[in-house]
GUPAFI-543970 format. One record per residue (C-alpha): x, y, z; residue number from 1; residue in three letters. Coordinates in Angstrom, 2 decimals, m for minus. Layout:
# GUPAFI-543970
(vexvex (X; Y; Z); NUM; "ALA")
...
END
This chain:
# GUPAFI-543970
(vexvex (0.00; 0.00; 0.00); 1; "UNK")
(vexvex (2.92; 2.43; 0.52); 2; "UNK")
(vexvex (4.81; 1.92; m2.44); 3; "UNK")
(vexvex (1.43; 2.19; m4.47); 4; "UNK")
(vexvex (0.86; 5.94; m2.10); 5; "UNK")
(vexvex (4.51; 6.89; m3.35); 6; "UNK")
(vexvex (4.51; 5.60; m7.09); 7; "UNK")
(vexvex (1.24; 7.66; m7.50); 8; "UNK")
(vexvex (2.68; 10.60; m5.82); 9; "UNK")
(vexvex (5.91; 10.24; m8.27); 10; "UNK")
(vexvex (2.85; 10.04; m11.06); 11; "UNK")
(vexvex (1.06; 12.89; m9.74); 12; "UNK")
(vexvex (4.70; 15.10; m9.90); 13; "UNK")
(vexvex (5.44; 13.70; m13.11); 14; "UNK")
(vexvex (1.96; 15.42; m14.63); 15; "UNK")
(vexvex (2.38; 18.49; m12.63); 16; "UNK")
(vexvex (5.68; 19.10; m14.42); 17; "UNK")
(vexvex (4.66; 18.43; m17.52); 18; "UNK")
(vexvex (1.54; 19.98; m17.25); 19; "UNK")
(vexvex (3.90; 23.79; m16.83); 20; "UNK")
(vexvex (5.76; 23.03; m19.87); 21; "UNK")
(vexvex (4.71; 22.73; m23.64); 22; "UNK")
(vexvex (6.55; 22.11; m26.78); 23; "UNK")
(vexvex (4.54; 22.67; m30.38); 24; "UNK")
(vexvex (5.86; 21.10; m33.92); 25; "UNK")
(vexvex (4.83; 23.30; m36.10); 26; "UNK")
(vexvex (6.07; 23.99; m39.97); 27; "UNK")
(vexvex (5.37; 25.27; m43.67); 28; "UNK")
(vexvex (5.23; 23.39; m46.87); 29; "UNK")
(vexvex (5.20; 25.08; m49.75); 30; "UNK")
(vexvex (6.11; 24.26; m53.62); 31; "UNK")
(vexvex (5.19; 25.08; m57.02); 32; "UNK")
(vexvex (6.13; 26.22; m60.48); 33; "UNK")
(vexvex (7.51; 29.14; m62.02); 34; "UNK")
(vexvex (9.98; 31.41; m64.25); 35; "UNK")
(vexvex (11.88; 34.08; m64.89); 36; "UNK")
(vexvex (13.72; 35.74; m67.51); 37; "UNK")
(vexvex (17.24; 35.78; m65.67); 38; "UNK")
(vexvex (19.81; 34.20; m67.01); 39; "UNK")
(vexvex (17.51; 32.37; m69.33); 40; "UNK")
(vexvex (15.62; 30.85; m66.90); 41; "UNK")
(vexvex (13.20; 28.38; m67.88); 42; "UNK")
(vexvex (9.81; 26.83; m65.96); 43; "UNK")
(vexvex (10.73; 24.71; m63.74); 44; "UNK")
(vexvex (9.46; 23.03; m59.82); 45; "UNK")
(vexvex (10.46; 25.68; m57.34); 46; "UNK")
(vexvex (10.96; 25.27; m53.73); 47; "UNK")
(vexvex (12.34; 27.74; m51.34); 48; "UNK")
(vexvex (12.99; 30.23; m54.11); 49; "UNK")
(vexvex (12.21; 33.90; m55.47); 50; "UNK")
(vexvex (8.61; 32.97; m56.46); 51; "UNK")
(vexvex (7.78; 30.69; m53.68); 52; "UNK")
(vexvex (5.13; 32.33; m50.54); 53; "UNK")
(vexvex (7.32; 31.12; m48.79); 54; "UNK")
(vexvex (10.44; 28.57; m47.93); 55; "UNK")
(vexvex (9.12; 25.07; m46.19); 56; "UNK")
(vexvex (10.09; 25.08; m42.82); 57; "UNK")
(vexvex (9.75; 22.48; m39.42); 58; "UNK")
(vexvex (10.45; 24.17; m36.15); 59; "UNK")
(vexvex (10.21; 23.36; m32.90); 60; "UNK")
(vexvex (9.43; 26.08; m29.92); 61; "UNK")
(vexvex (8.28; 25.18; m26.10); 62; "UNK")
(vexvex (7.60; 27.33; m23.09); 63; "UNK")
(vexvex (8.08; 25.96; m19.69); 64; "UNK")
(vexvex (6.20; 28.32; m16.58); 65; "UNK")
(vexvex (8.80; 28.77; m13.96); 66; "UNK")
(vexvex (6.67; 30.41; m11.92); 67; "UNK")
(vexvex (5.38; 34.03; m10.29); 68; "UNK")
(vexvex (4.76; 34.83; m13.62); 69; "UNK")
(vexvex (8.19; 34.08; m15.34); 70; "UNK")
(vexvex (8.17; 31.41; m18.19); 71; "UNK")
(vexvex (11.41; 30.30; m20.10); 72; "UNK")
(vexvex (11.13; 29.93; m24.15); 73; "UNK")
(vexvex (13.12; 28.02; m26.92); 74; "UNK")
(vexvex (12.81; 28.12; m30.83); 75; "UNK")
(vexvex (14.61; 26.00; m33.30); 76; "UNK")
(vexvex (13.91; 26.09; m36.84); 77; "UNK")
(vexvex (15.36; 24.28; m39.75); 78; "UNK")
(vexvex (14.98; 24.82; m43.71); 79; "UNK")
(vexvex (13.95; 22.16; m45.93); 80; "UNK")
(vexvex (13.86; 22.26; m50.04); 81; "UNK")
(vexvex (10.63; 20.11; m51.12); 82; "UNK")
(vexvex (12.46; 19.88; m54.48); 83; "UNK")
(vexvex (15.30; 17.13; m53.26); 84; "UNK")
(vexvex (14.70; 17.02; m49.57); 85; "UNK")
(vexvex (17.48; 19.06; m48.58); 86; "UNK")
(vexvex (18.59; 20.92; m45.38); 87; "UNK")
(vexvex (20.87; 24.04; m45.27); 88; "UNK")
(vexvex (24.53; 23.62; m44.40); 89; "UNK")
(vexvex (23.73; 24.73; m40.64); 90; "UNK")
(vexvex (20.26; 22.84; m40.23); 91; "UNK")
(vexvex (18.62; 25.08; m37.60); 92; "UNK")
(vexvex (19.83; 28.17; m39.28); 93; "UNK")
(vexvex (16.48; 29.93; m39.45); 94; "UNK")
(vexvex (16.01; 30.01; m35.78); 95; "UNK")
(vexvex (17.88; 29.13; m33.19); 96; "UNK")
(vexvex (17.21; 30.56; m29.56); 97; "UNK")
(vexvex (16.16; 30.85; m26.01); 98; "UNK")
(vexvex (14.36; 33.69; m23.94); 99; "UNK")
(vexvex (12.89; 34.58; m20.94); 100; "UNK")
(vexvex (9.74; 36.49; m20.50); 101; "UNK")
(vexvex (7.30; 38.08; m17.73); 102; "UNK")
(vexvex (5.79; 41.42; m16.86); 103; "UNK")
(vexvex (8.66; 42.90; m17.53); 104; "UNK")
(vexvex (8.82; 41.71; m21.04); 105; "UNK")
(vexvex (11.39; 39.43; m23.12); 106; "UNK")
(vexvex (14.91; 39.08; m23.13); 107; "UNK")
(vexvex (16.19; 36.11; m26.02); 108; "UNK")
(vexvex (19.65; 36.01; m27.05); 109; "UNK")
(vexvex (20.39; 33.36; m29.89); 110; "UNK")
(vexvex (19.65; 33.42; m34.24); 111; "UNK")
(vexvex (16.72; 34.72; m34.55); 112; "UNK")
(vexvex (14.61; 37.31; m36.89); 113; "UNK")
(vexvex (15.84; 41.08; m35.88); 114; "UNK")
(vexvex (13.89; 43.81; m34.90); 115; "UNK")
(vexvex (13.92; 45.55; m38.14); 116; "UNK")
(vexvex (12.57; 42.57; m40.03); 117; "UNK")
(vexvex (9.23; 42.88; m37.32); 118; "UNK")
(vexvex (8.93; 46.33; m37.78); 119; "UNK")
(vexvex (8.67; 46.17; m41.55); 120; "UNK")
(vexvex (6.57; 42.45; m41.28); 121; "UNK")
(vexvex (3.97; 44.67; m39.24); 122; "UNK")
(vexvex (2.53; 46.36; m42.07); 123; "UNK")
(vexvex (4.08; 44.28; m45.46); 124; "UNK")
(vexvex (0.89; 43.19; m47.42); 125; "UNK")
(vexvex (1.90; 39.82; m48.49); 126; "UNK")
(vexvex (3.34; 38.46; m45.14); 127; "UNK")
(vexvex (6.86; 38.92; m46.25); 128; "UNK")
(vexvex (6.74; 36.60; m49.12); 129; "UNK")
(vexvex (9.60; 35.35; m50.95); 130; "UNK")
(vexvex (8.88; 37.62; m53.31); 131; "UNK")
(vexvex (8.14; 40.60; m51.25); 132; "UNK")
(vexvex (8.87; 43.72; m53.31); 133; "UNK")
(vexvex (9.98; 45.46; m50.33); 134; "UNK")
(vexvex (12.58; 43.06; m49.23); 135; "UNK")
(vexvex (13.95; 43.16; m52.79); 136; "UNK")
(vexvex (14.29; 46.81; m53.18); 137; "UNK")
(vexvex (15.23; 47.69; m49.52); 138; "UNK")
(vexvex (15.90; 44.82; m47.77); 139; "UNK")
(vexvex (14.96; 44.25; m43.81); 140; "UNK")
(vexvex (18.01; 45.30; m42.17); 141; "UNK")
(vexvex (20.87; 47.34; m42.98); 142; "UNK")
(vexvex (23.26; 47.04; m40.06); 143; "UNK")
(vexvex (26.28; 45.31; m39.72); 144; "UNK")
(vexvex (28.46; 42.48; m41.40); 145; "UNK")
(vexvex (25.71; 39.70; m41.06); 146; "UNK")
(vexvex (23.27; 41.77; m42.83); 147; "UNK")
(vexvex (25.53; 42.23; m45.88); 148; "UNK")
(vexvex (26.27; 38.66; m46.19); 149; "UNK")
(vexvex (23.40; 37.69; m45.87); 150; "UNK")
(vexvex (21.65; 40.56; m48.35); 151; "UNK")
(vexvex (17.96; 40.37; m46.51); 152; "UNK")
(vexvex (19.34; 41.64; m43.43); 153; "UNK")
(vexvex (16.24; 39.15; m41.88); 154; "UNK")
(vexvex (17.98; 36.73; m39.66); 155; "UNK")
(vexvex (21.37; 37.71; m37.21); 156; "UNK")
(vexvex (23.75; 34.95; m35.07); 157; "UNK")
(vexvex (24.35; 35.92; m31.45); 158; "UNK")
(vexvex (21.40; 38.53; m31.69); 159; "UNK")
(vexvex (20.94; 39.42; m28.38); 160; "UNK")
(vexvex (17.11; 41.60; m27.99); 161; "UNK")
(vexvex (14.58; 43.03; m25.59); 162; "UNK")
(vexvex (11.06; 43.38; m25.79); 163; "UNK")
(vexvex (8.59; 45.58; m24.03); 164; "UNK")
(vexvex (5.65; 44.22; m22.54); 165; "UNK")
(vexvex (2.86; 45.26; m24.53); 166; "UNK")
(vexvex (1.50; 48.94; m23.47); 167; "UNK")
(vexvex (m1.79; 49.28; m24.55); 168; "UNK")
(vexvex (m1.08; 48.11; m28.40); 169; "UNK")
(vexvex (2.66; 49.75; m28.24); 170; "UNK")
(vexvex (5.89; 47.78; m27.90); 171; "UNK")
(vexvex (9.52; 48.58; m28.38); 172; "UNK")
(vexvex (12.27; 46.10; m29.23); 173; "UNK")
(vexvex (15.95; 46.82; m28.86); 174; "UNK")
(vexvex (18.69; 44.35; m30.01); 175; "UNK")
(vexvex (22.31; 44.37; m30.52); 176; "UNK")
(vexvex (25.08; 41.32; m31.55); 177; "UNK")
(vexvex (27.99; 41.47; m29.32); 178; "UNK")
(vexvex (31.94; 42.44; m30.83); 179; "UNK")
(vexvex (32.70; 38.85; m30.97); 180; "UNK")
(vexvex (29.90; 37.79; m33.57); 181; "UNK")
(vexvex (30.11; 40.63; m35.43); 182; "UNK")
(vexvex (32.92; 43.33; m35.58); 183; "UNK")
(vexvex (30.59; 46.18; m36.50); 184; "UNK")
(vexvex (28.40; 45.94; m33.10); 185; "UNK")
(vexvex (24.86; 46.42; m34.96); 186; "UNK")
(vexvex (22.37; 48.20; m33.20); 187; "UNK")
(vexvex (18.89; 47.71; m34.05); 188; "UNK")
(vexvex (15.31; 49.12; m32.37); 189; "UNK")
(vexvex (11.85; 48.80; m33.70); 190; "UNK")
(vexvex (8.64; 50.85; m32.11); 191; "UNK")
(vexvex (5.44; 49.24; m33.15); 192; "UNK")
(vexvex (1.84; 50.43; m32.44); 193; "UNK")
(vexvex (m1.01; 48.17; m32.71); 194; "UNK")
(vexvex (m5.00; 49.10; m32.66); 195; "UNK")
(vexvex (m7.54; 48.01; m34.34); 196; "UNK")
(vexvex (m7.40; 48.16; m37.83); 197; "UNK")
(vexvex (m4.23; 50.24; m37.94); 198; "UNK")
(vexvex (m0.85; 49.71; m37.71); 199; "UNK")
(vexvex (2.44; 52.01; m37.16); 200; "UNK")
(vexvex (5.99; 51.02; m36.83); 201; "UNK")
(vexvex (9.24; 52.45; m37.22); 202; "UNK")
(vexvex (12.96; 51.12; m36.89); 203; "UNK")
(vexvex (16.26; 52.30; m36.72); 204; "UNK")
(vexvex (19.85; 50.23; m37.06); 205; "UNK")
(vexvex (22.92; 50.97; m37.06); 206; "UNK")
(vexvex (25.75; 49.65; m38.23); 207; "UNK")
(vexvex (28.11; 50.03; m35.02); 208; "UNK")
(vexvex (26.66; 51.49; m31.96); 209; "UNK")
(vexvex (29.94; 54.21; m31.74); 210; "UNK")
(vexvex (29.03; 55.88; m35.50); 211; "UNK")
(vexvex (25.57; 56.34; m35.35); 212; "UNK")
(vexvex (26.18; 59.47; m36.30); 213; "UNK")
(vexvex (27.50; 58.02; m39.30); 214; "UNK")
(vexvex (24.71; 58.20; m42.11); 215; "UNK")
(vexvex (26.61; 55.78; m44.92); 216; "UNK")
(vexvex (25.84; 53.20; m41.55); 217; "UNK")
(vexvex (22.69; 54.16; m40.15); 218; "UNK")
(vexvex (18.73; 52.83; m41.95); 219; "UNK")
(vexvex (15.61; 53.47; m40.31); 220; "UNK")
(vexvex (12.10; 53.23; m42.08); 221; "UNK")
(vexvex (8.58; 54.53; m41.29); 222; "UNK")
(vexvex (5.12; 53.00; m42.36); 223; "UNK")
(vexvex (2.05; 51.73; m41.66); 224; "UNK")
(vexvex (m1.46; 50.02; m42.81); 225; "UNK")
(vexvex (m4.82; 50.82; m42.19); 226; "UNK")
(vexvex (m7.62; 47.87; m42.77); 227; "UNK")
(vexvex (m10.90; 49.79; m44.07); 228; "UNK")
(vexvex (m12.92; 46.61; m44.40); 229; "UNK")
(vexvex (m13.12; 46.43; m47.79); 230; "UNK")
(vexvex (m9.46; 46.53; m48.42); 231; "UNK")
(vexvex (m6.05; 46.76; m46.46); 232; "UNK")
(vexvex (m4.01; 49.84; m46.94); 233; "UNK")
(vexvex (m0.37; 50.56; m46.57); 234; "UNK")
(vexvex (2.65; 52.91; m46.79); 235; "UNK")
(vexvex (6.53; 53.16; m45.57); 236; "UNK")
(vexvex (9.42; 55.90; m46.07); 237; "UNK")
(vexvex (12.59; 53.29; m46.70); 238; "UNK")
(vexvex (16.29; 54.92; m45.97); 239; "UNK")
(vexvex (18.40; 51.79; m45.35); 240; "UNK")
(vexvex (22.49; 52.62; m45.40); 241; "UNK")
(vexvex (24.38; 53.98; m48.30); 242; "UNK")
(vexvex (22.56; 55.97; m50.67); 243; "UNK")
(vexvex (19.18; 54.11; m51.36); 244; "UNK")
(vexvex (16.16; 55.40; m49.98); 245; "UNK")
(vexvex (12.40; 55.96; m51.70); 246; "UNK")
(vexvex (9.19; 54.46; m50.49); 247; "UNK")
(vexvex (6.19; 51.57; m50.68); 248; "UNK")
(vexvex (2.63; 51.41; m51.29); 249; "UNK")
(vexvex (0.23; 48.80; m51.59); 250; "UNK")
(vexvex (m2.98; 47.69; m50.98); 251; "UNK")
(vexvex (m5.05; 44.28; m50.38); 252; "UNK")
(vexvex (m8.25; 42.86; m51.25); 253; "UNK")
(vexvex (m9.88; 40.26; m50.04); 254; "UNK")
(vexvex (m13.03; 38.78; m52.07); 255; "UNK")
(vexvex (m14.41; 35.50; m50.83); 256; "UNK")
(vexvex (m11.97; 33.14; m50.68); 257; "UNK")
(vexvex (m9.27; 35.13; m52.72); 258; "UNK")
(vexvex (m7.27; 37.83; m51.62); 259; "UNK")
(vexvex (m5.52; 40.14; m54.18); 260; "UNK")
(vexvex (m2.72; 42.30; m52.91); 261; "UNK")
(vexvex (m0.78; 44.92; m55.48); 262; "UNK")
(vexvex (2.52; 46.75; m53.84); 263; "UNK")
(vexvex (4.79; 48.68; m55.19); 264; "UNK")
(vexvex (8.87; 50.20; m53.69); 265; "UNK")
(vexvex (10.28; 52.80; m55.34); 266; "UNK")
(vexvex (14.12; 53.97; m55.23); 267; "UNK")
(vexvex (13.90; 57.52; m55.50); 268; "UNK")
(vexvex (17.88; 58.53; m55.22); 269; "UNK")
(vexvex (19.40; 58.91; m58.70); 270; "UNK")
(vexvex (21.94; 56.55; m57.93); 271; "UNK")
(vexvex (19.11; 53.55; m57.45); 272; "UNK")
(vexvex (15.92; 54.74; m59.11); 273; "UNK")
(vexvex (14.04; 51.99; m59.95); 274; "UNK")
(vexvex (10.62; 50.15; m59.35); 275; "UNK")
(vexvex (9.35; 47.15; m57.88); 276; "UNK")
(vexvex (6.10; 45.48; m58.70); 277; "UNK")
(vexvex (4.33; 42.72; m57.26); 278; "UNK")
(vexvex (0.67; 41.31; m58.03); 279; "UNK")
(vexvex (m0.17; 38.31; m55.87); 280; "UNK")
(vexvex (m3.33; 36.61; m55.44); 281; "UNK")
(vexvex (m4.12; 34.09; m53.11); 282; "UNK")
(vexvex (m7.41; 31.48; m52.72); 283; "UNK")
(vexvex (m8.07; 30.01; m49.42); 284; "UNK")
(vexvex (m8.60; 25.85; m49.82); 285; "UNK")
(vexvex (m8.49; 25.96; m45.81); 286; "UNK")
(vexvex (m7.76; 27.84; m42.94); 287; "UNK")
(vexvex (m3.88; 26.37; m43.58); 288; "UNK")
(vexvex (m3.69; 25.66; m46.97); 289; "UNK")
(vexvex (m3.71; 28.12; m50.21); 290; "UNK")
(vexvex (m2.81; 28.35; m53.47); 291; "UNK")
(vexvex (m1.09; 31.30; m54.74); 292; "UNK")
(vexvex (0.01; 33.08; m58.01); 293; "UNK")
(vexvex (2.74; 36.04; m58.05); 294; "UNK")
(vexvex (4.10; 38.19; m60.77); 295; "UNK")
(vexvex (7.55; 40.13; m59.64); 296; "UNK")
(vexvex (8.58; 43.01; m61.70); 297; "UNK")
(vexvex (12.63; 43.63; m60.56); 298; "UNK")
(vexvex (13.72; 46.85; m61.62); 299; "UNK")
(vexvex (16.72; 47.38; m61.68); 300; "UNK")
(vexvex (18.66; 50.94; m62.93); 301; "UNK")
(vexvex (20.40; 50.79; m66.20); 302; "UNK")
(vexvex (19.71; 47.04; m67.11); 303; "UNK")
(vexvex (16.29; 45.06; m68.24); 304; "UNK")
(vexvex (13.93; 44.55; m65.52); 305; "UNK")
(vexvex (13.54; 40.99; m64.67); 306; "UNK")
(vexvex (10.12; 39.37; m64.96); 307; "UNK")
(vexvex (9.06; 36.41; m62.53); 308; "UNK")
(vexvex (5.89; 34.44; m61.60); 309; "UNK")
(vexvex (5.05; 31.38; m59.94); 310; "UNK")
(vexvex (2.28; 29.48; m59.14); 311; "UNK")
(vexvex (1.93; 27.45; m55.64); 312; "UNK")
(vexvex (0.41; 25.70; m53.05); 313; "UNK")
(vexvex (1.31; 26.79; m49.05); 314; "UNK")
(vexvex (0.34; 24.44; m46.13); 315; "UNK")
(vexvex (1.06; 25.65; m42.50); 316; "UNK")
(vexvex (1.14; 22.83; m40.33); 317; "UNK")
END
């Protein structure tokens, strides 16, 4: 009779534990067909490129509740090609970090997506597609060495952040990767404001904390959407680094189970002037599946544009 008392007791503490802690498998798959005049380019499956949604994905991210409030947080996320089943060189490159959150907010330190990239996701009308004309003109992120290699600016190693708690629809999100990931010390900070249908954000990097002064190494970007029912609205002023800057619009439709979504960025500087143009549409099969069509117009200065589409299927599992 006691050992049955203490192996339901060790049953009983088992559950409790478990019972604070929680760990999701979630992911994206996502493949389809399309061209481009590049390079003489011909149709062709594609899977994790240009004229995807999206690139498949499997991720895993847990929360455990340590208690009075204070809950500790992991993400790990690795890319996967549906065309030959491949994995990046560095699996979980995509995301790959811990954090700690409570009243006061969220500290996470770890690869992750920066604070720009969130502040410019806030209001981008096609949910930062592959093919996001946005991203191709201006990027997400202009600060420091990891940005340039890795041209989207979206992801950082070592990126160290902190995250208001949410005040009333507003948060604020600082972040910075320490001297010994990357020489240039980025500094990055995003300011978003959430309510209702509208939404207002605004970020700032830098590309080493001691020369923000510095304009060649300072971006920041303004903008915002505005959902009037009948159609989604939006708007930024882009100045990453160097001498690009200009600006977006767009706007979104939904009608029944297809949503329609037209945006437009626009290098003003003589230097970069140039347009890009993309025309998506999108028709619901479920709430985690859709099929998709893009056209990307790439303009570039001085050279032919280059024409893309694809057509596409998303799940989000």
């Amino acid at each position: 009779m006691k050992k049955t008392l203490i192996a339901l007791a060790a049953v009983a503490a088992t559950g409790a534990a478990f019972a604070q802690s929680s760990v999701t498998l979630y992911g994206v798959a996502d493949v389809g067909v399309g061209d481009n005049n590049a390079a003489g380019t011909k149709l062709g499956a594609i899977a994790n490129s240009l004229m995807n949604n999206g690139s498949s994905r499997f991720g895993l991210r847990g929360s455990e509740d340590l208690g009075g409030g204070l809950k500790a947080n992991f993400n790990i996320e690795a890319g996967v090609s549906l065309a030959d089943g491949s994995t990046a060189a560095k699996m979980f490159n995509r995301a790959a970090f811990m954090s700690l959150s409570g009243g006061f907010g969220e500290i996470a330190a770890g690869r992750r997506l920066t604070p720009a990239f969130y502040s410019k996701a806030a209001y981008e009308l096609t949910g930062t597609a592959n093919y996001s004309a946005m991203a191709k003109q201006f990027n997400y992120s202009s600060a420091g060495a990891q940005a340039v290699a890795n041209a989207s600016g979206a992801r950082k190693d070592g990126l160290v952040t902190y995250t208001t708690p949410n005040m009333g629809g507003l948060t604020a999100t600082i972040g910075t990767v320490l001297e010994g990931n990357d020489g240039q010390k980025p500094l990055e900070m995003n300011v978003i404001y959430r309510q209702g249908p509208m939404v207002i954000s605004a970020q700032l990097d830098s590309a080493s904390i001691a020369n923000t002064a510095s304009k060649d190494k300072r971006g920041m970007s303004i903008g915002g959407s505005y959902n009037l029912g009948v159609a989604t609205v939006a708007a930024s002023w882009q100045d990453p680094a160097g001498a690009k800057k200009g600006f977006t619009l767009g706007v979104s439709a939904p009608m029944g189970p297809v949503t329609l979504t037209a945006d437009l960025a626009r290098a003003t500087d003589d230097a970069n002037k140039s347009t890009d143009f993309v025309l998506e549409a999108k028709y619901a099969l479920s709430k985690r599946t859709f099929a998709y069509g893009a056209y990307l117009k790439d303009g570039t200065k001085g050279a032919k544009s280059v024409n893309s589409w694809g057509l596409g299927v998303r799940h989000n599992f």
